[in-house]
N, C-alpha and C positions, 0 to 999 in steps of 0.2 A: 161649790165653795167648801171649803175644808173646814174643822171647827177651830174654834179660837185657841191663839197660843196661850198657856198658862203664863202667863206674865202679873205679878204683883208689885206692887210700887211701895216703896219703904224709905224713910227718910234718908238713912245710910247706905241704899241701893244695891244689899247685899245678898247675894245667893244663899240660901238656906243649908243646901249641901251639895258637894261635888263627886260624884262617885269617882275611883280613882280607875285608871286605865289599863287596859288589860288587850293583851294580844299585838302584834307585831307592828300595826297601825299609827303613823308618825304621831306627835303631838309638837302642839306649839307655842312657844311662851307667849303670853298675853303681854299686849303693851298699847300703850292710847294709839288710836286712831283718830280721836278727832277728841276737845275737851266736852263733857257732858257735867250739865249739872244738875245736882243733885235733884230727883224726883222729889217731887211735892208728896206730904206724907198723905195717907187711906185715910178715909172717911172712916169716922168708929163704927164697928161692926154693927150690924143688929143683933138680936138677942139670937144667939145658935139653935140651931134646931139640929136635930141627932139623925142622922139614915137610919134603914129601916136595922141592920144589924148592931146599932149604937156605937160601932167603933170611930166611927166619923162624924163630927161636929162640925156643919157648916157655919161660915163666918160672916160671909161677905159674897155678894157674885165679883168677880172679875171682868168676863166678856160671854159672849153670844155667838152664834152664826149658825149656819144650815146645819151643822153635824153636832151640835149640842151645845152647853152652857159648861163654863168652866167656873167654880168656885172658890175662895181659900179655903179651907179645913184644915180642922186639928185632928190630928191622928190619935185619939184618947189611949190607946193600944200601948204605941212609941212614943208617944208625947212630943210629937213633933207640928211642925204644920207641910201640909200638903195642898195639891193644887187637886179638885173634884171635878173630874170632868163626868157629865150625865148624858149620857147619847138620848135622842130621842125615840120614843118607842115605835115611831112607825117607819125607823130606820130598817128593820128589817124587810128582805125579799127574797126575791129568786137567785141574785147574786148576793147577800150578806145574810149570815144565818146566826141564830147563837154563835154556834162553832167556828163559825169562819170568826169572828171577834174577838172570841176567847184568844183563837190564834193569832189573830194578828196582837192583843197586847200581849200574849207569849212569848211573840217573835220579838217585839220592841222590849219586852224585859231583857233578854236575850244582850242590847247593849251596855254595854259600862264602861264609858271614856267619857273625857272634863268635858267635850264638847259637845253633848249630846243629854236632853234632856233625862233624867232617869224614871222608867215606869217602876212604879212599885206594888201595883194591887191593881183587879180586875174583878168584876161579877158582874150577876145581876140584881138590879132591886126592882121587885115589881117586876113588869112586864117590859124595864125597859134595860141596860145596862151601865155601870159606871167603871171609869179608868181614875186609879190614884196615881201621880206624875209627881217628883222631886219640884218645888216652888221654889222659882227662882224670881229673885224680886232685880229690875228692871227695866229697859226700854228695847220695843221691838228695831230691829235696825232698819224696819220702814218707817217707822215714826220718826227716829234721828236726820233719817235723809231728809226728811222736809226741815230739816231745822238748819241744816250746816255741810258743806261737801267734806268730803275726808280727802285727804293728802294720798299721792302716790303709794308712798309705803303704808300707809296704813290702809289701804284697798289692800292691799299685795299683804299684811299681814291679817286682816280677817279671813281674806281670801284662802290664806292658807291652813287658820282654823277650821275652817266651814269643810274644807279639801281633809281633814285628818277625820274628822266625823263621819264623810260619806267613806274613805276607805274604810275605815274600821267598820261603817255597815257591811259595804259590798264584800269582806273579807267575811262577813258571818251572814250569805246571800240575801241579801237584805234591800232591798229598792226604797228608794223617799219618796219620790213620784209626786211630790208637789212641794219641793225648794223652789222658797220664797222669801224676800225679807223679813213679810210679816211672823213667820216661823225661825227667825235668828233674834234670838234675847240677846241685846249685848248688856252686860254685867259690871258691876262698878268694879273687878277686880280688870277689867279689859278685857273678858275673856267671853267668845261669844258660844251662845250654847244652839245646836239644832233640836228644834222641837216639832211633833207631831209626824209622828211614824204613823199613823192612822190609816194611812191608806199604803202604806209598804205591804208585801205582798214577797214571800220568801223564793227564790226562784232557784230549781234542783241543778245541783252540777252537772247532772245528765244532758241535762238538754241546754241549762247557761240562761233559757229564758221564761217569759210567762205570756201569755197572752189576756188581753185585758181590756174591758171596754174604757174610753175614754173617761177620764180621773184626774181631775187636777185643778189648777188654776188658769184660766187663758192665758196669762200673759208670760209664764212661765213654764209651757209646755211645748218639748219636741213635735214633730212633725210627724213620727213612728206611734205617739202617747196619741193624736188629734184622730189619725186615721183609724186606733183602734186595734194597732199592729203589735205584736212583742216588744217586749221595753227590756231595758238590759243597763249595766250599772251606765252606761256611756246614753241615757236618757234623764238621769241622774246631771251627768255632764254636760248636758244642753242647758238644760234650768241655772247650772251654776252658771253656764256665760251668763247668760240672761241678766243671774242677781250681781254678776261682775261690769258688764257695762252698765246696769241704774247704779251700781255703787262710783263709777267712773262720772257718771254723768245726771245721777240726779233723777232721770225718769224711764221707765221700761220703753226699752231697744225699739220694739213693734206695739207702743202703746197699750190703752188697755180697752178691759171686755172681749166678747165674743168679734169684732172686725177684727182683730188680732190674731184670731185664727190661721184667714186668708193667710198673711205675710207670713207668718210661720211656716206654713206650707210652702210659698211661692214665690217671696221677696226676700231680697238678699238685704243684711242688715249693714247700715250704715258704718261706715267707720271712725269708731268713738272720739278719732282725734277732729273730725267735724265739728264737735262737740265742745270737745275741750283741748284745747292746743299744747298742752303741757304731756301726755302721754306719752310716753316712749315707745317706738313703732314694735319694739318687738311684744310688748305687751298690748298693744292693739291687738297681732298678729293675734297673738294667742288667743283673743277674747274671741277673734273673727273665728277661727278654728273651734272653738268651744261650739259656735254658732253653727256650724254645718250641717246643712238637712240629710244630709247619709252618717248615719252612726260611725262607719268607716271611717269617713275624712275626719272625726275627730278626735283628742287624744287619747292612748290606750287606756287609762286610767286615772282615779284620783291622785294615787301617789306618785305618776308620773308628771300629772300636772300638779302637783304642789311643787314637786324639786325643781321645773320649768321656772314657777315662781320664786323659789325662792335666788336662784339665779340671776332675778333683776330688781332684788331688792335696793334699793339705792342705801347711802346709809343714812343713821341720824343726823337730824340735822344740829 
């Protein structure tokens, strides 16, 4: 399990701050996919308590999970608010070291585009370590799903945010290795953000790849990521069918938990128009192709599959 997206809820449902984009990586205008209404406001904080270097004032927890606790914070420093994520301390091992952390939020500083959550500070407190991340206040785009389906184009226009966030990764060697919807904030300006680079892992032009013990989500993992094999940005590419047909259809392709494994591996995935009968075949097509258990058979890239999509955008209605 990955740790929790920093997601904050605010009556106005507004992003704190957007860092602006950088590098040759498409971007794309935000626009409704579905209507959302307004988040119910936060509980009043409890009284703050300070980290251990004072510069950060905790407010409030947000969420939980296996890889630590995510908080809101006031950055006393900037005077802004930030999202506090605290790893836990008996995270480290034989594979995760100090250093290997440091690097990886390194690497994750390393981005800055609209659609991609912004890290902004790293250490350690104590014996354990924390990551300060841009707080964006809104709803995960798995929590939307269980409330309402999205319309064709607006699949095909998140689709095509979530597509400009991983080139702009894999443009600065950068793997997600667990896209998911619960790691896609959608934002009251329409604009969705990827969050939690946590387990991304920089992979050298030399070689193009990494090798890496299995890391992720089940139900959104390659069959390259299960076995334990090299991953490369086009495992990246598998995960996005994945959050492409539940955004199609409401629930993950091959189910969930660990029996999801197996079909990853070994079962061919349905096709989504089964499902939902309004899909346009060529956009099946391509969900099925996303889907392919040889990295090969799938598209050569994000940015080749965004301009795929945006080719079948239908128009407004």
């Amino acid at each position: 399990a990955s740790p929790p997206t920093p997601v904050a809820r605010g009556p106005q449902g507004t992003i704190v701050s957007t860092p602006n984009p950088t590098g040759p990586s498409p971007t794309v205008p935000a626009e409704p996919a579905f209507t959302v209404p307004a988040p119910a406001s936060p509980e009043s904080p409890r009284p703050g308590k300070r980290d251990s270097n004072e510069r950060y004032q905790i407010l409030e927890e947000l969420g939980r999970g296996g890889l630590g606790v995510v908080y809101r914070a006031e950055d006393r420093m900037l005077q802004r608010e930030v999202a506090y994520k605290v790893l836990p301390e008996n995270i480290l091992g034989a594979e995760i070291t100090p250093e290997s952390l440091l690097a990886e939020a390194r690497a994750a500083a390393r981005l800055s585009h609209p659609n991609i959550v912004q890290v902004y500070d790293a250490g350690r407190k104590g014996q354990g370590f924390f990551i300060v991340m841009e707080l964006v206040r809104g709803e995960t785009l798995e929590a939307l799903l269980t409330k309402r389906a999205m319309s064709i184009r607006g699949v095909i226009q998140v689709g095509r945010q979530v597509l400009a966030a991983l080139a702009h990764a894999h443009e600065r060697r950068l793997i997600h290795r667990d896209l998911k919807p619960s790691n896609l904030i959608w934002g009251d300006d329409n604009r969705i953000k990827l969050s939690d680079f946590g387990l991304a892992r920089a992979f050298e032009a030399t070689v193009g790849n990494v090798r890496t013990q299995p890391a992720g989500t089940p139900s959104y993992m390659s069959p390259e990521q299960i076995r334990g094999e090299p991953v490369s940005p086009s495992t990246d590419l598998y995960a996005f069918g994945c959050v492409l047909w539940e955004m199609l259809c409401r629930q993950p392709v091959f189910g969930t938990g660990a029996p999801s494994f197996h079909h990853h591996l070994s079962s061919s995935p349905r096709d989504p128009r089964e499902v939902r009968a309004d899909i346009p075949e060529p956009l099946a097509a391509l969900v099925l192709q996303c889907l392919a258990k040889s990295s090969g058979e799938r598209p050569s890239s994000a940015v080749e599959l965004a301009q795929r999509l945006a080719e079948m955008l239908p128009p407004k209605a």
